[in-house]
C-alpha positions in Angstrom: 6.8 -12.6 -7.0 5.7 -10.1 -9.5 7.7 -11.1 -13.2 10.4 -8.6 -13.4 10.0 -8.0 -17.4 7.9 -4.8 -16.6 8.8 -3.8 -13.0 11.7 -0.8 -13.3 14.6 -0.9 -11.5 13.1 1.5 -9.0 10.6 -1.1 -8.3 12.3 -4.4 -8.4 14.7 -2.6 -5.5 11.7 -1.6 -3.4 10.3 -5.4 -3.7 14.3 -6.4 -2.5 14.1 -3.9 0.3 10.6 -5.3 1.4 11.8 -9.2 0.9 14.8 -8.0 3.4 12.5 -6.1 5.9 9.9 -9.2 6.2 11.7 -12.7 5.4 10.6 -15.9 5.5 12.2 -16.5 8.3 11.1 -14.2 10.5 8.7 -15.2 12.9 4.9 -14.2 12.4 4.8 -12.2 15.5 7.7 -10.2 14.8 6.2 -9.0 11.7 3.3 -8.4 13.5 5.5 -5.7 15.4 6.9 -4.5 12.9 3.8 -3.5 11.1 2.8 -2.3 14.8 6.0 -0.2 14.8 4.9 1.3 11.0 1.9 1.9 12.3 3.0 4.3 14.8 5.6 5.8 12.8 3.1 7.3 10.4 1.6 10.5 10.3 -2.3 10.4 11.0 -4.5 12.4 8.0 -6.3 15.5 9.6 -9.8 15.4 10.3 -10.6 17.0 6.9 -9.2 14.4 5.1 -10.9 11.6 7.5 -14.2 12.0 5.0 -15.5 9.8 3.1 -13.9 10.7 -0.3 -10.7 9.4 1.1 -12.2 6.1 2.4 -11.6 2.3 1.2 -14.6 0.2 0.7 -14.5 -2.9 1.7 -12.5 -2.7 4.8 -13.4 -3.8 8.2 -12.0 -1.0 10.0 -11.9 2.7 9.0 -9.1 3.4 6.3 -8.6 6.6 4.5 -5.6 6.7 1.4 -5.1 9.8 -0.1 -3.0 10.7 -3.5 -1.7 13.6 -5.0 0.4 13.9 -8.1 3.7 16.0 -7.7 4.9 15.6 -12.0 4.9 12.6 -12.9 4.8 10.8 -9.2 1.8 10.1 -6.9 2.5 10.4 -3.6 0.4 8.5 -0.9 -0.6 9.1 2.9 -2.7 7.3 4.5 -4.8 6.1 8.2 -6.5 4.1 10.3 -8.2 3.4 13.1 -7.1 0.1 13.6 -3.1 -0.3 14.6 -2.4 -3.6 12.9 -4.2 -1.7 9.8 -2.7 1.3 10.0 0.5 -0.3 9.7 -0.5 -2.4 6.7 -1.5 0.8 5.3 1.8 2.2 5.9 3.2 -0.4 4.2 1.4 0.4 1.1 1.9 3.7 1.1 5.9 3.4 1.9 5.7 0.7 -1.8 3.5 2.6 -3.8 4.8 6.4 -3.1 6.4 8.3 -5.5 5.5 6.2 -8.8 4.6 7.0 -11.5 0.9 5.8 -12.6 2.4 3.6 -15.0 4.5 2.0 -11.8 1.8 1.4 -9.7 -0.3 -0.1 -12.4 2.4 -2.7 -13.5 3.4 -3.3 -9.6 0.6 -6.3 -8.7 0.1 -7.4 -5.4 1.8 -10.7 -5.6 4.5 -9.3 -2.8 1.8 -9.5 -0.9 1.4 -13.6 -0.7 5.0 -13.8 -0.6 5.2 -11.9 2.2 2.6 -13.9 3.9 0.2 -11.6 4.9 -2.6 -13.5 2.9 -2.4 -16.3 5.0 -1.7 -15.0 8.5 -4.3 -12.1 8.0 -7.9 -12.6 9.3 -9.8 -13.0 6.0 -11.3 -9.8 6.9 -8.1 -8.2 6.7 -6.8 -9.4 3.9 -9.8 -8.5 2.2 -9.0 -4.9 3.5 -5.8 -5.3 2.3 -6.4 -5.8 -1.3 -9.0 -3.0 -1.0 -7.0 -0.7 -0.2 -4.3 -1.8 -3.5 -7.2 -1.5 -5.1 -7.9 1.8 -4.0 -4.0 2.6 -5.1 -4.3 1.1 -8.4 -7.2 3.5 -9.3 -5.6 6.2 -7.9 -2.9 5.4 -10.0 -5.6 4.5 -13.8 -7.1 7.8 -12.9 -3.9 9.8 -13.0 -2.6 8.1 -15.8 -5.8 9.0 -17.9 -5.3 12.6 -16.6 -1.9 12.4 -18.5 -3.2 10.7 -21.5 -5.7 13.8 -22.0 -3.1 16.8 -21.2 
């Protein structure tokens, strides 16, 4: 997992909470419906924020991640039009909400692997997947430059 020397304590907990929700031992298909159960459990975007500015490149399906800064902390929402996506994207958001840029820039996706959703994604999804924390992690560079300047 991600070395600990520059995750905060806020962070390492959320990793701990996410280890406990998904562990190894878990079956594949009950994380499957888990993610499934995320999924639904998020609130879609309106239609105005269904445009394109929202939109990660380099997905398969459509998926729209959208930030805000409230202080210090970025807060995410985000959708889909896939389910299994959707709930990955729920996923994110429920990690990478309400961190500071600093946080999301020093929180890599090596959870990720650990998890297991590298290797029992479709390459197309995990593609999507690191997309969209891609997506997050600019989200986060650009809000930390907008702090640097004020």
């Amino acid at each position: 997992m991600n070395t600990t020397e520059h995750l905060t304590e806020r962070l390492i907990q959320r990793l701990e909470d996410l280890k406990k929700e998904f562990p190894p031992a878990l079956a594949w298909d009950e994380k499957y419906r888990k993610i499934i159960q995320w999924a639904r459990d998020l609130a879609p975007l309106s239609e105005a924020e269904r445009v394109d500015e929202f939109k990660v490149k380099g997905c398969q399906s459509q998926v729209w991640l959208v930030a805000n800064l409230n202080g210090d902390r970025v807060q995410f929402r985000g959708d889909s039009d896939a389910l299994i996506v959707k709930g990955l994207v729920s996923l994110l958001v429920k990690m990478y909400s309400d961190l500071t840029p600093v946080e999301i820039l020093s929180l890599k996706p090596d959870f990720l692997k650990e998890l297991g959703f590298e290797t029992h994604l479709s390459p197309s999804r995990a593609n999507g997947l690191f997309s969209m924390v891609k997506q997050i992690q600019y989200y986060g560079l650009a809000y930390q430059a907008l702090a640097q300047r004020t």
